[in-house]
VMD Tcl script that draws the C-alpha trace (Angstrom):
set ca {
  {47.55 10.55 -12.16}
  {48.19 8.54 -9.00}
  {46.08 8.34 -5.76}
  {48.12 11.60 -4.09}
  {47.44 13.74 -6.81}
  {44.01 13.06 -7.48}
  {43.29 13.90 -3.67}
  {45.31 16.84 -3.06}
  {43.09 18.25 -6.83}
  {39.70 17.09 -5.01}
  {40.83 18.93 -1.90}
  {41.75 22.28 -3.38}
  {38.97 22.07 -5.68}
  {36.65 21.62 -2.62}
  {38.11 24.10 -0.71}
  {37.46 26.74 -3.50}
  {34.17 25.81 -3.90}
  {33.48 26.58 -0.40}
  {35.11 29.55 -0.53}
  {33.19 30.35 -3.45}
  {29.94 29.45 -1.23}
  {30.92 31.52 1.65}
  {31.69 34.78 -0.64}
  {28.18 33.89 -2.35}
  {26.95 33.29 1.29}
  {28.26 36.48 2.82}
  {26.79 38.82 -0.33}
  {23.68 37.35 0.29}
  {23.65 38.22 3.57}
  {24.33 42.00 3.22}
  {21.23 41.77 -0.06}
  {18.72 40.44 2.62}
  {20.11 43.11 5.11}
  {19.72 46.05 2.93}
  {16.73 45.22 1.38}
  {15.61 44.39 4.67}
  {16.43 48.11 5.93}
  {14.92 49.65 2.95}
  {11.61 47.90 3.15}
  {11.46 48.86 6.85}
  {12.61 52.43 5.82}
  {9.22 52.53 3.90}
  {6.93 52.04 7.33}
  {5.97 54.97 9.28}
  {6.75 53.26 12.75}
  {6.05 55.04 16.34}
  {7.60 54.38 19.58}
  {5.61 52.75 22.20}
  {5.38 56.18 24.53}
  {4.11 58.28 21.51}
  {1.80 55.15 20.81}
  {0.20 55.65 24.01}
  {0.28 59.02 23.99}
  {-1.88 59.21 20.95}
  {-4.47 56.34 22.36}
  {-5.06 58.79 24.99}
  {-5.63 61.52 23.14}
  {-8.37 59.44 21.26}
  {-9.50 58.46 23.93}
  {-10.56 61.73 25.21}
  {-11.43 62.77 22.13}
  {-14.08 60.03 21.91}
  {-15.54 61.09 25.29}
  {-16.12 63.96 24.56}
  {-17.92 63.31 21.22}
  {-20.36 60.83 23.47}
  {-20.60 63.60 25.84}
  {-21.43 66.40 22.60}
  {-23.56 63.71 21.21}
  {-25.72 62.95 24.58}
  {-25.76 66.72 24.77}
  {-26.95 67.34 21.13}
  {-29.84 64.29 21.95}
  {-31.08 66.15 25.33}
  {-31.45 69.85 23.16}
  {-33.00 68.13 20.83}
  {-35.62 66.53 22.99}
  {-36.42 69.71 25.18}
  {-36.90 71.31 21.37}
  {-39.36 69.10 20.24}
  {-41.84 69.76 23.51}
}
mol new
graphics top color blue
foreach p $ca { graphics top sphere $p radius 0.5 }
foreach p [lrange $ca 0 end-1] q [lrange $ca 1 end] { graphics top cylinder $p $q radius 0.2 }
display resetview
């Protein structure tokens, strides 16, 4: 095999593997992506305005149970005179 032939074989065989690669490449790509979607599928995510929205519900809802609680502590020292 002369010098001509042996590099035009290396090329093509070179440029197959890479297209191989890129193929390989591009399927791994769209695993990671999908798995990627289906894992985030899985979490129960909120948008930022409902986020807040909820805190301040809490919120008030903890206020009130200081309020209830300070409340229940006064009754129950006026009971015990």
């Amino acid at each position: 095999m002369d010098k001509d032939s042996l590099i035009t074989l290396l090329q093509e065989n070179i440029e197959e593997k890479l297209k191989d690669a890129k193929a390989i490449g591009g399927d791994l790509k769209n695993l990671i992506r999908s798995t990627t979607i289906n894992t985030l599928e899985d979490f129960d995510f909120v948008t930022t305005e409902e986020f807040k929205t909820q805190k301040a519900i809490l919120e008030r809802a903890e206020a009130k149970i200081k309020q209830l609680e300070q409340k229940i502590t006064e009754l129950q020292t006026g009971y015990k005179l």
